[in-house]
N, C-alpha and C positions, 0 to 999 in steps of 0.2 A: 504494500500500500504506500502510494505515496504521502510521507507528512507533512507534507504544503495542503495538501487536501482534506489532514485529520482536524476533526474540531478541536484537539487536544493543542492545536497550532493556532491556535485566533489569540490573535492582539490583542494588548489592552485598549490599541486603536478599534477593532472590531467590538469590544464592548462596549465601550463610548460610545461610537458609531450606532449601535443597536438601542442606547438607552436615549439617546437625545432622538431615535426614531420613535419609540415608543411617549416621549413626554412629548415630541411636536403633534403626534397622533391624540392625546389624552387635550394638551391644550386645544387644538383643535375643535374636539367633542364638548369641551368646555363652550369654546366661542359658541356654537351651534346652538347650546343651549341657552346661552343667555341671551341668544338672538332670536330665538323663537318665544325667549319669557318676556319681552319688548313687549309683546302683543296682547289686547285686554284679554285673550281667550285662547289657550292653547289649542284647541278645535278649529277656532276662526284662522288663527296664525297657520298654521296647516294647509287648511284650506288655500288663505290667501297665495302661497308658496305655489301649491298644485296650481293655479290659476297661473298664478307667473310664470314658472315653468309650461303650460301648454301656452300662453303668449306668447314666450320666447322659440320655443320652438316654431308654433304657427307664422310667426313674423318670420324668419331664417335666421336669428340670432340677435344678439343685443346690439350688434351694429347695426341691423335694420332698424329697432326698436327709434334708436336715439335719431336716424336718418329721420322717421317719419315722424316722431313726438319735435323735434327741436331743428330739423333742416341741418343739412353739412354745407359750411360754405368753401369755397376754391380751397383747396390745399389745407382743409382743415383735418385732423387726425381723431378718431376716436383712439384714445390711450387706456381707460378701464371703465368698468362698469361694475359695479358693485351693489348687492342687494343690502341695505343698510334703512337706519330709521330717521328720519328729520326728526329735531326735538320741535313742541309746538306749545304754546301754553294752552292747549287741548290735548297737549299730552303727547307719544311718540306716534309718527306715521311711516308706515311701512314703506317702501318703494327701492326704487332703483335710483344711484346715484351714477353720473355719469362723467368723466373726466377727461376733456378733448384738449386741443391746443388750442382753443379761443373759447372754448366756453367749460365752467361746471353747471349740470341741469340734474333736477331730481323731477323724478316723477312719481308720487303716489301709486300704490296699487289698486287701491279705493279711491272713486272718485267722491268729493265731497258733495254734502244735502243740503239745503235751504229751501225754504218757502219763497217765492219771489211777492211783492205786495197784494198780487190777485188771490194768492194763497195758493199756484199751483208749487208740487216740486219740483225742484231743478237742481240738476246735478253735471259736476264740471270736475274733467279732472284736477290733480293736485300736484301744478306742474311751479320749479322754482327755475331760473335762470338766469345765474353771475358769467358776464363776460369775464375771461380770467385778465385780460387789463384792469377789469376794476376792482380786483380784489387788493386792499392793501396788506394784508397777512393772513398766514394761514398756520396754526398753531396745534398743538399734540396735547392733550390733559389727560388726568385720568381722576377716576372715583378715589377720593379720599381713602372712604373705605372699605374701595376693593377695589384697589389697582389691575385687576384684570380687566376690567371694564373701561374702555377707554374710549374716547368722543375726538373730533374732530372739529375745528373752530374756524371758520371762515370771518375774517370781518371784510366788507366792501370800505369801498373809497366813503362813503357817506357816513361809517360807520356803524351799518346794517351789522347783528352777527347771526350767521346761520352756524346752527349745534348739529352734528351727524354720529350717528353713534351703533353700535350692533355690529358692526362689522364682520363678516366673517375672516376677512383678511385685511385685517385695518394695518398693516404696517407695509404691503402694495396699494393700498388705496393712496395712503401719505404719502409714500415713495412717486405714484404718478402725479399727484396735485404737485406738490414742488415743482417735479420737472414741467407741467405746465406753464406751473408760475413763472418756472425761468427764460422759459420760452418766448412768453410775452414781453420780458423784462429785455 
């Protein structure tokens, strides 16, 4: 037998290697879950997810999505897409965030309700859109008390701040905003 091939031959490299697989896989299942506890109803959060994904596929993929939600203009790049939650003083709303070279957009998954004055319902999606020229910073935080949890802080030139948070890969979602920012810069 050869001992390049016996397990009795694995590195302390190959241990390391297998435990930072196994905690990237654990944090992972972690984000997941606390992205799915965002939602007022773990049933509804569920649901809304199943809906998103048959969107995304029914569109051809989140490039399409942000094509027909937000228009792509000359030479502009869609760079990530991310399913994450706007904070709102109505509370967290689900949607898709989206990360180009001239624009960040979010689109709710739910469109929002109101009564119009005649009293019928009317409903309109839940769509947000910073050109990334006008953002003047974009900032990294996290929960006090529970650092795993961590948000995302846009403020604009007027000193709007939009709060993003759930992420399931919030540390490529920040990695592409930067590089947008820098882009425009």
């Amino acid at each position: 037998m050869n001992s390049s091939l016996s397990p009795s031959s694995s590195t302390s490299s190959d241990t390391e290697d297998s435990k930072l697989f196994v905690t990237n896989r654990v944090s992972y299942a972690f984000r997941i879950l606390d992205h799915v506890k965002l939602g007022p109803k773990l049933s509804e959060t569920v649901k809304g997810k199943v809906r998103l994904g048959a969107k995304i596929i029914k569109e051809g993929g989140r490039h399409n999505i942000f094509k027909h939600l937000f228009g792509l203009a000359e030479g502009e790049q869609l760079l990530k897409a991310s399913q994450c939650y706007l904070s709102t003083s109505a509370g967290p709303i689900a949607g898709l965030l989206f990360i180009s070279t001239q624009k960040i957009a979010f689109s709710g998954q739910t469109p929002l309700a109101f009564r119009s004055s005649k009293g019928q319902l009317i409903t309109t999606p839940y769509k947000v859109m910073i050109p990334v020229k006008k953002i003047k910073r974009a900032s990294q935080s996290e929960n006090v008390e529970n650092p795993a949890k961590k948000y995302i802080k846009i403020v604009t030139e007027d000193n709007f701040e939009f709060w993003f948070m759930g992420f399931l890969r919030y540390e490529k979602a920040f990695m592409n905003l930067e590089k947008a920012i820098s882009m425009a810069t």
